[in-house]
MARLUMFI-669915 format. One line per 2 residues: number of its first residue (from 1); for each residue x, y, z of N, C-alpha, C. Coordinates in steps of 0.001 Angstrom, whole numbers. Example, Ala and Ser with C-alpha at 12.3 -4.5 7.8 and 13.67 -1.06 7.14 Angstrom:
! residues 2
1 = 13190,-5690,7800,12300,-4500,7800,13200,-3300,7800  12850,-2250,7080,13670,-1060,7140,12900,30,7870
***
This chain:
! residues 366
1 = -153480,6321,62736,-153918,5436,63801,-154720,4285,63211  -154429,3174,63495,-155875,1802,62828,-156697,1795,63627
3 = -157359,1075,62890,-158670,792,63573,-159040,674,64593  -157904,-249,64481,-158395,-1660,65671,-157923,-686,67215
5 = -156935,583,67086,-156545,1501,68609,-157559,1852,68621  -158632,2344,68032,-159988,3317,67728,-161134,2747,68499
7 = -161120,1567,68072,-161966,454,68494,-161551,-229,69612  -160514,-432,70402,-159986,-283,71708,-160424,707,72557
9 = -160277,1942,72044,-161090,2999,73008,-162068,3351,73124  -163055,2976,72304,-164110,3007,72252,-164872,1496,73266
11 = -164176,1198,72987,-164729,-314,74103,-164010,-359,75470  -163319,727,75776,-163083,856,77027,-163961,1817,77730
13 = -165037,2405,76566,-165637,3352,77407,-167535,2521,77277  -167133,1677,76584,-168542,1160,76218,-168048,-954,75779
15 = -168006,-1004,77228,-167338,-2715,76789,-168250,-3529,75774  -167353,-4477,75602,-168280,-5411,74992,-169371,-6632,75510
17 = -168661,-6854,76875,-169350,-7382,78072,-170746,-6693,78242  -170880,-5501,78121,-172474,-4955,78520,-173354,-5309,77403
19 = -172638,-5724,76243,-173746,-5811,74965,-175021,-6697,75373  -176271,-6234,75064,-177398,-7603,75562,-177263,-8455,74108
21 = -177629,-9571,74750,-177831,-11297,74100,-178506,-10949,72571  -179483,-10353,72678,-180172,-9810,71340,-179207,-9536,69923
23 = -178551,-8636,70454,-177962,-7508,69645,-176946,-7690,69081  -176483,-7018,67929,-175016,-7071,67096,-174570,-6241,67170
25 = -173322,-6196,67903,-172636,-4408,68084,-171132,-5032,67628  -170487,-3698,67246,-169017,-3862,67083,-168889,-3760,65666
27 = -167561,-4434,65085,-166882,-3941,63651,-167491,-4900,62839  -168402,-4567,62198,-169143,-5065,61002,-168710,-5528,59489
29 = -168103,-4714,58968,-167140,-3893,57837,-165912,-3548,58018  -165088,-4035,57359,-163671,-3735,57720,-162645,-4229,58263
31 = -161408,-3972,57723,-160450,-4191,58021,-159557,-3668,59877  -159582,-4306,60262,-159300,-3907,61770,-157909,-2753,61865
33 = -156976,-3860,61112,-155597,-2966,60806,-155606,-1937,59727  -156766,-1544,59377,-156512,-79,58220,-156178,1200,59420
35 = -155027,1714,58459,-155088,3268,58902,-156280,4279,58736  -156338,4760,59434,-157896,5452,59659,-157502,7275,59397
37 = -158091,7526,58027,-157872,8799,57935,-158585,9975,58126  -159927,9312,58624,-161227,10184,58984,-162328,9299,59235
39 = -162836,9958,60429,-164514,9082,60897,-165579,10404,61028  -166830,9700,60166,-168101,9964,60453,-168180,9656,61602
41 = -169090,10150,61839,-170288,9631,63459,-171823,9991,62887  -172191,8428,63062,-174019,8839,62683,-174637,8037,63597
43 = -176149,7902,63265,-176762,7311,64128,-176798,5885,63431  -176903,5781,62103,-176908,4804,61044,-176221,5302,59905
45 = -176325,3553,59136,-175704,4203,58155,-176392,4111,56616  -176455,5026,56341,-177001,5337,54703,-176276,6039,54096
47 = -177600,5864,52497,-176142,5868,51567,-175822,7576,51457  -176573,8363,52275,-175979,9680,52810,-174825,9663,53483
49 = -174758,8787,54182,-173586,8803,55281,-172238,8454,54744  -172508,7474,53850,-171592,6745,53241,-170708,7652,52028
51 = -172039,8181,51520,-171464,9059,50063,-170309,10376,51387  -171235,11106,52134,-170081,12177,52640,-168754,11635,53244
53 = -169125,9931,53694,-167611,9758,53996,-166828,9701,52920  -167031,8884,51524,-166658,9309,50652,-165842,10445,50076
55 = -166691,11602,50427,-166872,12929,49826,-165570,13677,50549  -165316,13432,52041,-164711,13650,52556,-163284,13306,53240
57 = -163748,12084,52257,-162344,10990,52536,-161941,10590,54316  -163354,10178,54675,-163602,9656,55885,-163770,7947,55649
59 = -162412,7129,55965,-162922,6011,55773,-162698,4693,56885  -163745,5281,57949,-164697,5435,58981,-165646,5444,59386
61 = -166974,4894,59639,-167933,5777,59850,-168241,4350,61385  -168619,5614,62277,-168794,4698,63800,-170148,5131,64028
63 = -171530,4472,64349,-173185,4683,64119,-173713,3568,65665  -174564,4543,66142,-174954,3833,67078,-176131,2399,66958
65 = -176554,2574,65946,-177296,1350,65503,-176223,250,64431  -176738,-901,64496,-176295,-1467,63768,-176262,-1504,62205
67 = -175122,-1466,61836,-176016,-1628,60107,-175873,-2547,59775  -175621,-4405,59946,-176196,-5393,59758,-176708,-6115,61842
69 = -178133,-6454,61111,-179087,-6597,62826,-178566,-7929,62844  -179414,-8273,61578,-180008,-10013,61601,-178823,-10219,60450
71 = -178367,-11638,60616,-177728,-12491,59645,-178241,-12270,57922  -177144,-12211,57580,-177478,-11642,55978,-177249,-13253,55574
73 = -178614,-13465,54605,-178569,-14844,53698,-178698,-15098,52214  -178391,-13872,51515,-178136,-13557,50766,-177695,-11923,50609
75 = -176672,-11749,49277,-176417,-10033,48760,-176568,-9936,47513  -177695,-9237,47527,-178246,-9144,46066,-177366,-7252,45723
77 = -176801,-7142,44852,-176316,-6036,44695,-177364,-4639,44233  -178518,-5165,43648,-179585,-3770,43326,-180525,-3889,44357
79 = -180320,-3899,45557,-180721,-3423,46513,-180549,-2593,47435  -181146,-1970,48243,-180344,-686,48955,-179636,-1313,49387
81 = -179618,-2067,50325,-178596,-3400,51675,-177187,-3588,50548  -177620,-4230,49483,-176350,-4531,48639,-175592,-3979,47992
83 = -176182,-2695,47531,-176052,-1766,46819,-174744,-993,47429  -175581,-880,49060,-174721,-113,49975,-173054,-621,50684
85 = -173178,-1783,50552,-172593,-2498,50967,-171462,-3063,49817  -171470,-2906,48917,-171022,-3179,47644,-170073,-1104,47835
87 = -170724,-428,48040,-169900,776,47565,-169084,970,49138  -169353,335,50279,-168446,885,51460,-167122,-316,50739
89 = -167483,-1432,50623,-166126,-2597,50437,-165562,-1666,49288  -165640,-1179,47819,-165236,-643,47188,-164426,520,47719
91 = -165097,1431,48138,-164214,2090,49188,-163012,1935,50168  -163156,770,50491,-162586,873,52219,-163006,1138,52956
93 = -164243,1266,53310,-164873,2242,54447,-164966,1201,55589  -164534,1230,56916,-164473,591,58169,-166244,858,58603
95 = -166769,-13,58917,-168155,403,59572,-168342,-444,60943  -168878,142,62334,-168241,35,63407,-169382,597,64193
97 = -169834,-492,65123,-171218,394,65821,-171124,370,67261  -171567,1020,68299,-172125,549,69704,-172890,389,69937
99 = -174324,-718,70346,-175913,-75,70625,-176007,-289,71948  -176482,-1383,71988,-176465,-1085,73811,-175590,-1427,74022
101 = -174267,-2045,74545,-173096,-715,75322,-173125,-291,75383  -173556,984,74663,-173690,2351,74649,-174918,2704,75483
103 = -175856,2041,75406,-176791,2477,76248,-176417,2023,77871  -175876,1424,77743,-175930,1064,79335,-174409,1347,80010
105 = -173694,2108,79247,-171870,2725,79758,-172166,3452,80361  -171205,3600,81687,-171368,5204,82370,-170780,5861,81011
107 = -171319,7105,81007,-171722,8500,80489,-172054,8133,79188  -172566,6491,79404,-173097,6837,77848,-174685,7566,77375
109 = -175523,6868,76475,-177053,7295,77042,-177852,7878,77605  -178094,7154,78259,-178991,7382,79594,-178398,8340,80534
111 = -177173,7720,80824,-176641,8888,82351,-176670,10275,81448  -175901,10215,80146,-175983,11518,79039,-178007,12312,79238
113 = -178876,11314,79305,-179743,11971,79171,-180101,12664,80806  -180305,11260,81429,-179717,12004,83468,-179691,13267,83257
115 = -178215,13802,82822,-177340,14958,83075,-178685,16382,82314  -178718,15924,81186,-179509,16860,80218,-180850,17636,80965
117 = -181302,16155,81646,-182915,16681,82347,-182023,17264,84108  -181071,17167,84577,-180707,17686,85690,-181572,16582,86437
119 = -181129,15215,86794,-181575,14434,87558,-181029,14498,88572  -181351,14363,90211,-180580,13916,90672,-181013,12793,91505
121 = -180226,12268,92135,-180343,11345,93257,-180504,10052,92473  -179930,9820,91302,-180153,9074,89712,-179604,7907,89762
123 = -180638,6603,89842,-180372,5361,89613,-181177,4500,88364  -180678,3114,87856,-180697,2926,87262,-182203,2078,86595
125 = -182988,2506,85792,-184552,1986,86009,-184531,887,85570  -183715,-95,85026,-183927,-1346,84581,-182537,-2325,84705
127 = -182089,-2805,85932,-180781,-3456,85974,-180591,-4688,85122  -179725,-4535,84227,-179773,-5610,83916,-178441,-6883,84061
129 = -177255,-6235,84644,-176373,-7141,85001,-175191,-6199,86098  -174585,-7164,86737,-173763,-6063,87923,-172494,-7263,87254
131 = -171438,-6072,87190,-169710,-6888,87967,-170018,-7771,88298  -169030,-8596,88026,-168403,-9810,88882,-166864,-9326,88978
133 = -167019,-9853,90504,-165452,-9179,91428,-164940,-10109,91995  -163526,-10477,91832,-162374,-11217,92805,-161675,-10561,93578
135 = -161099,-10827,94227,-160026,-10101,95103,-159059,-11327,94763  -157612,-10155,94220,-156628,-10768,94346,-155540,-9884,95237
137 = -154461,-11480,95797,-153666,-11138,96878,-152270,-11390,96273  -151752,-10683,96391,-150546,-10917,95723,-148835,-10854,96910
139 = -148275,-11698,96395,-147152,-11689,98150,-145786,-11083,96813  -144951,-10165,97706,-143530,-9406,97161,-142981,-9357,98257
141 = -141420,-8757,97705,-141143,-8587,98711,-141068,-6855,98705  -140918,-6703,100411,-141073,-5268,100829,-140352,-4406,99939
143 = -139244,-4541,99345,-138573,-3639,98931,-139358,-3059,97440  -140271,-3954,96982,-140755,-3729,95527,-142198,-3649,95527
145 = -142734,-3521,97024,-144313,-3285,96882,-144688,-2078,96142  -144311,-987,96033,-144819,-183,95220,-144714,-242,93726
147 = -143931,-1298,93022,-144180,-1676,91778,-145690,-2251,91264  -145583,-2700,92318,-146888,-3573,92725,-148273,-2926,92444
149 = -148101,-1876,93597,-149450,-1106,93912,-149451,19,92199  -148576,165,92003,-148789,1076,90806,-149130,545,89451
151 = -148937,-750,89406,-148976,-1837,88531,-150923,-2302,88474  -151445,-2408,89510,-152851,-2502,90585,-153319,-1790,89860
153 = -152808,-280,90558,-153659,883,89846,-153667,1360,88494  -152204,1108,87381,-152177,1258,86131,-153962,-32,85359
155 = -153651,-1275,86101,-154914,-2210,85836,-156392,-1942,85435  -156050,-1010,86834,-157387,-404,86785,-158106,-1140,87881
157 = -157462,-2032,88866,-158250,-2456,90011,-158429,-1941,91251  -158614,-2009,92092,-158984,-1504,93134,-159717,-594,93392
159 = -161114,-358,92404,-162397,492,92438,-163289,-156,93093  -163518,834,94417,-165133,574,95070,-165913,1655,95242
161 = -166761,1605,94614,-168009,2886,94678,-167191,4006,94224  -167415,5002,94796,-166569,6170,93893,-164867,6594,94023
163 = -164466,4925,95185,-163238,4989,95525,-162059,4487,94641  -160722,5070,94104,-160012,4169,93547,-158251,3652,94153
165 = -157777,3018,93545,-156562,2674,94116,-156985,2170,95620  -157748,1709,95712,-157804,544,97286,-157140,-716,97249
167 = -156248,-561,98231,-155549,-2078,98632,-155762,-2419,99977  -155032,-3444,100402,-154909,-3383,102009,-153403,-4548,101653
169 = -152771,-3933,102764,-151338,-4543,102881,-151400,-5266,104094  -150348,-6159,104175,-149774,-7044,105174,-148390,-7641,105206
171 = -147738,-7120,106312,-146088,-7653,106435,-146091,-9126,106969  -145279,-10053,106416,-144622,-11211,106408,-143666,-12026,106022
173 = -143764,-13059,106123,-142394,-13861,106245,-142873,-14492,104379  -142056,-14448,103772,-142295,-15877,102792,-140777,-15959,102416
175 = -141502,-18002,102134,-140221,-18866,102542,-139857,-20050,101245  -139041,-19860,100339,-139032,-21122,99343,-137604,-21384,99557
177 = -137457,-22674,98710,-136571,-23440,98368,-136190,-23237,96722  -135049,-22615,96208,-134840,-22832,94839,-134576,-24204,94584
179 = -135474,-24978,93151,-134925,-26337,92641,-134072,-26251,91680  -133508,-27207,91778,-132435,-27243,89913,-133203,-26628,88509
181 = -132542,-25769,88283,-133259,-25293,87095,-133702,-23769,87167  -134220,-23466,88205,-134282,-22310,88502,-133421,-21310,88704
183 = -134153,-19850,88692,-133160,-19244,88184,-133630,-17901,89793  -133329,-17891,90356,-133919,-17518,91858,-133413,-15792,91595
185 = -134456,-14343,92137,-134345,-13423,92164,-133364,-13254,93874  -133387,-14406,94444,-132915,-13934,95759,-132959,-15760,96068
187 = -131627,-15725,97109,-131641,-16635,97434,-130782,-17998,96613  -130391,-19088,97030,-129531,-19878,96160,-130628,-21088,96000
189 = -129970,-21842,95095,-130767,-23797,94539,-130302,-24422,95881  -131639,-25171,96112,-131586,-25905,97103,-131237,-25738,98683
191 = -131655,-24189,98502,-131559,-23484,99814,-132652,-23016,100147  -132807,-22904,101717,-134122,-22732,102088,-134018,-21303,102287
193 = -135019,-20264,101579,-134666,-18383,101826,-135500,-17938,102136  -135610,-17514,103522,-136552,-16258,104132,-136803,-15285,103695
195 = -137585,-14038,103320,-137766,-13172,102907,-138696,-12263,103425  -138493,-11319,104186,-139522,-9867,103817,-140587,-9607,103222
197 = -141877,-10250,103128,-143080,-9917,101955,-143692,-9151,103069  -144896,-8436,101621,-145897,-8271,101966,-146727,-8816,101084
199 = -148121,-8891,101705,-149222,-9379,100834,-149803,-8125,100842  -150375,-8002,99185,-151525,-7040,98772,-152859,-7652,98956
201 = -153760,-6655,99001,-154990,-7773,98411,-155630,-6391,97836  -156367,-6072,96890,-157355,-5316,96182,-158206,-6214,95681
203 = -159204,-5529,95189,-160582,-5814,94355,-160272,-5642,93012  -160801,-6508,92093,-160765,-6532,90695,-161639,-6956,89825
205 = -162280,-6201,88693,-163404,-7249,88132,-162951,-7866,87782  -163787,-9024,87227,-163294,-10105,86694,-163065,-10180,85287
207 = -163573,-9191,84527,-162934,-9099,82765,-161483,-8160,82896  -161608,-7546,84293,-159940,-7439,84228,-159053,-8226,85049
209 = -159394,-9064,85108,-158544,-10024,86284,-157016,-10336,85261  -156990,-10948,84119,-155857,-11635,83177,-155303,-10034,82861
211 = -155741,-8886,82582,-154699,-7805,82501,-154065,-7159,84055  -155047,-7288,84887,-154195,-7502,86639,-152891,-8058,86467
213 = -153413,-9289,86332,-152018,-10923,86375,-151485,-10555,85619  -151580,-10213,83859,-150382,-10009,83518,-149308,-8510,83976
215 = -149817,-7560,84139,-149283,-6362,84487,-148181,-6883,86320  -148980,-7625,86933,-148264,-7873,88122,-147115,-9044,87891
217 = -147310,-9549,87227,-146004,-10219,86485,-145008,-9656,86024  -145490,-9001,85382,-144539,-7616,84522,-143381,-7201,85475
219 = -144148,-6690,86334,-143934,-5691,87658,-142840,-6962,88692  -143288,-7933,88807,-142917,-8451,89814,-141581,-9313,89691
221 = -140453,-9228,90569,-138796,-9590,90544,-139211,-10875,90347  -139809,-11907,91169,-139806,-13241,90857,-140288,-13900,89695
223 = -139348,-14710,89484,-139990,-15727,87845,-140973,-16545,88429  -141328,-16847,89266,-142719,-17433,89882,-143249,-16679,91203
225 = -144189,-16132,90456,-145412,-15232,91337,-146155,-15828,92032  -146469,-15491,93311,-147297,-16558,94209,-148492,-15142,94518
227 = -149601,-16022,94124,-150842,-15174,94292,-152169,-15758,94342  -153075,-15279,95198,-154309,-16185,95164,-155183,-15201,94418
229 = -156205,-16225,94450,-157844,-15773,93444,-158389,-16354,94525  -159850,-14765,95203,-160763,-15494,95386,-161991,-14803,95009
231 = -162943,-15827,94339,-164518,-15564,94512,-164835,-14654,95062  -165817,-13694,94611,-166516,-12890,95659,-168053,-12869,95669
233 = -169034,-12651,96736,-170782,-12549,96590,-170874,-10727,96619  -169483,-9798,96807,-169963,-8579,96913,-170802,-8106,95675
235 = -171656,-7492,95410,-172298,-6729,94496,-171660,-5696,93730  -171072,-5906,92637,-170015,-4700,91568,-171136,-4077,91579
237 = -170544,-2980,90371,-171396,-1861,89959,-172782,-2520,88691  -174024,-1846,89104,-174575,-2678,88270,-174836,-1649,86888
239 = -175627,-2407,85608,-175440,-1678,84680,-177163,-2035,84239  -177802,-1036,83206,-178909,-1595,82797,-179306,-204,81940
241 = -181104,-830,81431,-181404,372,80809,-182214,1380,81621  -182047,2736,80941,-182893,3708,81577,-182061,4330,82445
243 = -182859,5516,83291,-182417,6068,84546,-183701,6840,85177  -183599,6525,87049,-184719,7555,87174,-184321,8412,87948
245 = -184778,9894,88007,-184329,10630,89553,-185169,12046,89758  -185081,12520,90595,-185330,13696,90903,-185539,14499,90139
247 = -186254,15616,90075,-185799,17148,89589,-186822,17958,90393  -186440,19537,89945,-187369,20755,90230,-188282,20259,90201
249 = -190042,20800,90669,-190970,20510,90929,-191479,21204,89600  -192058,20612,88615,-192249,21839,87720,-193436,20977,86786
251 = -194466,21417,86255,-195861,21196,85666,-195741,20514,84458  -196421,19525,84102,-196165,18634,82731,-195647,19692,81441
253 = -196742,20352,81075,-196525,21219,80184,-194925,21506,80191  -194397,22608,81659,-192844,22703,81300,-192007,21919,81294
255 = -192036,20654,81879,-191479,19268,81550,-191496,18940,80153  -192803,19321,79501,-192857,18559,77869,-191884,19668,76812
257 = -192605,20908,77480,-191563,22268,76627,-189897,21864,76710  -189404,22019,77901,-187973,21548,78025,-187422,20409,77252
259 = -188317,19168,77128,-187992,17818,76481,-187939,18777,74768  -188877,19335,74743,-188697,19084,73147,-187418,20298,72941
261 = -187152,21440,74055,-186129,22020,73642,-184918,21387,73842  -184620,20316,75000,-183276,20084,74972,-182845,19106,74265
263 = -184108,18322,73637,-183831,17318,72237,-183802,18126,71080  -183912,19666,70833,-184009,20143,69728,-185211,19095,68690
265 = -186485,19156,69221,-187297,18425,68361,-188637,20086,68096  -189146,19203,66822,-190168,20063,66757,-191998,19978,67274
267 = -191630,18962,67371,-193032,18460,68189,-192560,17229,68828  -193422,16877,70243,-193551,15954,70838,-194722,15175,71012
269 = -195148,14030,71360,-196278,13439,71623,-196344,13344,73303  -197388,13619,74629,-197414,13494,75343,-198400,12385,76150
271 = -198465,11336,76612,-199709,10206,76846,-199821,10824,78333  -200957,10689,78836,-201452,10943,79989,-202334,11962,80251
273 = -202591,11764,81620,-203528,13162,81937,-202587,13284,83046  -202835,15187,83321,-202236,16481,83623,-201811,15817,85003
275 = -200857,16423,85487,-200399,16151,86797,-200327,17787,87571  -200657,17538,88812,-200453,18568,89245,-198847,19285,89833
277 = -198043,18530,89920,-196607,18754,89653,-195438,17778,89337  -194552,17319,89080,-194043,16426,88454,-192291,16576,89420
279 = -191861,15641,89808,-190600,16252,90927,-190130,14624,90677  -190479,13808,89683,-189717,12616,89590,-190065,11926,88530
281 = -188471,12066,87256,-188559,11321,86439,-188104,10416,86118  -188634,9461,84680,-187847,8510,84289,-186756,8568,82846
283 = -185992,8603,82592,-185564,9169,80935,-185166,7362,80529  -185474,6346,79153,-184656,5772,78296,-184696,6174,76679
285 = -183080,6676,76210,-182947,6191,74880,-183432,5356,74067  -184029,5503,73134,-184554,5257,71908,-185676,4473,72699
287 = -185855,2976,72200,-187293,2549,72239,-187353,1669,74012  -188334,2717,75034,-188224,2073,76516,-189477,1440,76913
289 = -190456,1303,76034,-191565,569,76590,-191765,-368,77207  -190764,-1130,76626,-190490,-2469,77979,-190628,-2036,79786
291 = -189769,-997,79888,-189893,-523,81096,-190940,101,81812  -192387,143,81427,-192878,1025,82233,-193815,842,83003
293 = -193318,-763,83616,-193935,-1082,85045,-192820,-655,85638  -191228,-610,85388,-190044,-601,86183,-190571,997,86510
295 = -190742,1991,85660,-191207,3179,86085,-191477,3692,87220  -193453,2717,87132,-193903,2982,88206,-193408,2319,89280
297 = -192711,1292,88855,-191940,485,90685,-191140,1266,91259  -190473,2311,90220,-189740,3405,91024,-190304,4316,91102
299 = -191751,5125,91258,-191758,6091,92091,-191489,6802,91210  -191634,7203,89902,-191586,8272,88905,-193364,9012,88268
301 = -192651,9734,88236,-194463,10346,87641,-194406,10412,86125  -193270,10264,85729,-193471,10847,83756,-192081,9926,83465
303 = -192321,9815,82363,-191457,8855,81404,-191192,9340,80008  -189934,9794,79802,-189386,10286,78439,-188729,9092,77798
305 = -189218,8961,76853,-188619,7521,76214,-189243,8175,74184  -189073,6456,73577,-189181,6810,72373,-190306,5859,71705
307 = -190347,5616,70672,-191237,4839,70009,-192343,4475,70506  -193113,5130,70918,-194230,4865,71810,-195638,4487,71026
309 = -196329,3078,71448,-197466,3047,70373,-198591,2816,71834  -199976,2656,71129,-201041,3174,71632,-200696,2179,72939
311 = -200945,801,73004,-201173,-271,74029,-200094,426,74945  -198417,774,74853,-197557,1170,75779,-198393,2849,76638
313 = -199108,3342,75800,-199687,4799,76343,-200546,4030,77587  -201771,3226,76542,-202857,2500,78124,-202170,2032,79271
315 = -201409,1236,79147,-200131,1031,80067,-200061,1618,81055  -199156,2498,80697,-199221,3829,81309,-199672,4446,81878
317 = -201030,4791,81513,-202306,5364,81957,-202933,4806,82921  -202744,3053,82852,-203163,2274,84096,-202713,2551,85518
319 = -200746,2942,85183,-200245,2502,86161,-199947,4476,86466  -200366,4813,86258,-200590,6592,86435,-199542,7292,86431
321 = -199020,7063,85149,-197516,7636,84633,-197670,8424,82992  -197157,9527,83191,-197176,10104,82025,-196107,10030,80844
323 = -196650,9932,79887,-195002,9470,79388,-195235,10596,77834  -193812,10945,77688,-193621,11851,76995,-192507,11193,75671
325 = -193043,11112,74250,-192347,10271,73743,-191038,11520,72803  -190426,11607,73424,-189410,12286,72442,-188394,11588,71374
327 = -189251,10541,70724,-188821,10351,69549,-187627,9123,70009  -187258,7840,69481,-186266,7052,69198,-184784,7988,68855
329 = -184705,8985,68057,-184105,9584,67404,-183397,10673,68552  -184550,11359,68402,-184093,12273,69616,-183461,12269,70513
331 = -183959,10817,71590,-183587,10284,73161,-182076,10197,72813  -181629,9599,71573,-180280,8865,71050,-179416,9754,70515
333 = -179806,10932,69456,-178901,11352,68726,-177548,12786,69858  -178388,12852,70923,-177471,13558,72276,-176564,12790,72831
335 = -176076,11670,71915,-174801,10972,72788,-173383,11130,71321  -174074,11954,69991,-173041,11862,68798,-172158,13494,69022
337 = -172221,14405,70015,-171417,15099,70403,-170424,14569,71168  -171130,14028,72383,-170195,12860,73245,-168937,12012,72862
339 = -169617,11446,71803,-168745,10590,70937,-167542,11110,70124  -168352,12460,69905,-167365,13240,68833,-166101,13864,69121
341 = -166398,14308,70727,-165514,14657,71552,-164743,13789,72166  -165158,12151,72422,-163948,11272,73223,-163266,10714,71595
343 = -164213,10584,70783,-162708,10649,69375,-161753,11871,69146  -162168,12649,69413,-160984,13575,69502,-159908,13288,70577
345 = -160261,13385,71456,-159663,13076,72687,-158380,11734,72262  -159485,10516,71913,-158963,9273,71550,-157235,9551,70690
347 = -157420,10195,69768,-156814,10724,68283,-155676,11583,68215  -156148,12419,69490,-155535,13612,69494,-155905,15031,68550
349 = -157260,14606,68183,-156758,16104,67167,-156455,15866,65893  -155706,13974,65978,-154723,13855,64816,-155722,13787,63335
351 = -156661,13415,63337,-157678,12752,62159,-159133,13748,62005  -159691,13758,61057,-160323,14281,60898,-162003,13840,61374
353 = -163097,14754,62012,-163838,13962,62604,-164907,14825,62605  -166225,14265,61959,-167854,14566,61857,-168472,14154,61976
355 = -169532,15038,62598,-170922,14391,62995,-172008,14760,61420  -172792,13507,61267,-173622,13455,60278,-175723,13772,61099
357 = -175448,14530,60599,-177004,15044,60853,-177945,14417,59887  -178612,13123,60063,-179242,12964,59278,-181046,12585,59942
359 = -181800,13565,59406,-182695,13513,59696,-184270,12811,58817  -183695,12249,57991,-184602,12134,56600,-185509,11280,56184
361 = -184976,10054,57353,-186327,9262,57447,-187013,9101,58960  -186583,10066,59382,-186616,9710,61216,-188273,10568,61638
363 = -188560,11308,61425,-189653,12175,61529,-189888,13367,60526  -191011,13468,60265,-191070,14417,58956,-192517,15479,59811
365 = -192423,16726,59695,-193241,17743,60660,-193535,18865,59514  -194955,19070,59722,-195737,19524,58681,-196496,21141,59614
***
């Protein structure tokens, strides 16, 4: 399989549209069209990661951080950066990241962490962009509307809220004239031909609008398709960081115990004072301090997030939220099973595929 199918499915589950303005995500390293005979999965990449792909003849490796952030302005080769980078090109090694896409995809992240703490009633603590949606209408004739509608739904349009395949139909008349030159599915040149339509209309985002149009082209008998575009103010699905929701009613302490068991960590740091029961949280992957006025605007009592330094604790403490830092590492490294499993899926089975446990500069516990 190459790359570049690998990296198709992976950006259908984590677009490139969600990436924020900041950030460098995507294929870094590499050849797009290499055959792919094995992928790592890490969180980054070092020269651990690199040597077992090596080792293993994985030449692959897909990492949720970036491994170039900022613009490289020089490559000095006896450096780790160059060093490292000097032995993946020697290799072949494809290097290939998601960061936030990944944080902000359904089931990526966050909803992944949602699920872990048993949230419910779970929305999103920091929006940061919604869909943009058209509705397109498309006119056939009756005899071939279901090319149509299956064509719609192969697209992938007609999703509203947890609904899919929505259209709405309408029977009518449509009426052309073939000109010289044309090559008419019905009807003669320079004749005026009635016809049998119907009009579709569904909903479509708008980064899939041009695979809509082309698929309904595909689909459709006439060499000229008559179809409108229009604008919409409805509100798509929105996307952002974080998540907050519900749970059991249950005491900081077993809130903090659970965090550090279902991150598999060995210690946690906890900011705040004691609550007398806790029945609404907030969870973001890796570093969420930004968020924790959004917190308290939602009505959460505790905040699991990562990288937490003293000023984000006072914060906190002001706005009477407890926050529980389970590590950058931690919040993040519960989405490289996830991953490990939709590459399989992706693959079939066909390629070989590991997760890299690397723990070595991330926290050290004494």
């Amino acid at each position: 399989m190459k790359a570049s199918d690998i990296i198709k499915k992976i950006e259908q589950w984590a677009p490139q549209n969600l990436v924020d303005t900041w950030d460098n995500t995507g294929l870094q390293i590499g050849d797009p069209e290499q055959m792919i005979k094995g992928i790592i999965i890490s969180m980054d990449v070092t020269e651990e990661v690199v040597e077992e792909a090596i080792r293993e003849q994985c030449n692959m490796i897909v990492t949720h951080h970036p491994f170039i952030f900022r613009p490289i302005d020089r490559l000095i080769l006896n450096t780790y950066k160059g060093r490292l980078i000097k032995k993946i090109i020697s290799n072949d090694i494809l290097i290939y990241n998601a960061h936030t896409n990944l944080d902000l995809a359904e089931e990526g992240i966050n909803d992944q962490l949602a699920v872990l703490f048993k949230m419910k009633d779970t929305e999103i603590l920091s929006e940061l962009s919604t869909e943009e949606l058209v509705k397109v209408a498309v006119y056939v004739p009756e005899t071939h509307q279901n090319n149509i509608l299956e064509a719609l739904s192969e697209s992938g349009a007609g999703h509203i809220g947890d609904y899919s395949e929505c259209s709405f139909t309408v029977k009518g008349t449509g009426r052309f004239r073939p000109q010289a030159g044309s090559n008419p599915f019905l009807g003669s040149t320079g004749k005026l031909e009635s016809v049998a339509e119907v009009r579709i209309e569904t909903i479509v985002k708008k980064d899939l609008l041009q695979t809509t149009l082309d698929m309904i082209k595909e689909e459709h008998p006439y060499e000229e398709v008559a179809f409108d575009i229009f604008p919409m103010l409805n509100k798509g699905k929105g996307f952002g960081y974080g998540r907050v929701g519900n749970i059991d009613d249950c005491s900081l302490k077993e809130l903090a115990e659970s965090t550090k068991a279902l991150l598999n960590l060995d210690e946690i740091r906890v900011y705040g004072s004691d609550q007398d029961y806790i029945n609404r949280i907030a969870v973001c992957g890796g570093a969420g301090s930004d968020f924790i006025k959004d917190v308290a605007k939602k009505g959460a009592q505790a905040y699991i997030t990562g990288d937490i330094k003293y000023h984000d604790a006072q914060l906190a403490y002001e706005e009477g939220i407890v926050i529980i830092d389970g590590t950058h590492y931690g919040t993040e490294r519960i989405i490289l099973p996830v991953m490990e499993n939709r590459l399989n899926e992706y693959t079939h089975n066909s390629i070989k595929i590991r997760i890299h446990e690397d723990r070595s500069f991330h926290f050290v516990c004494y």
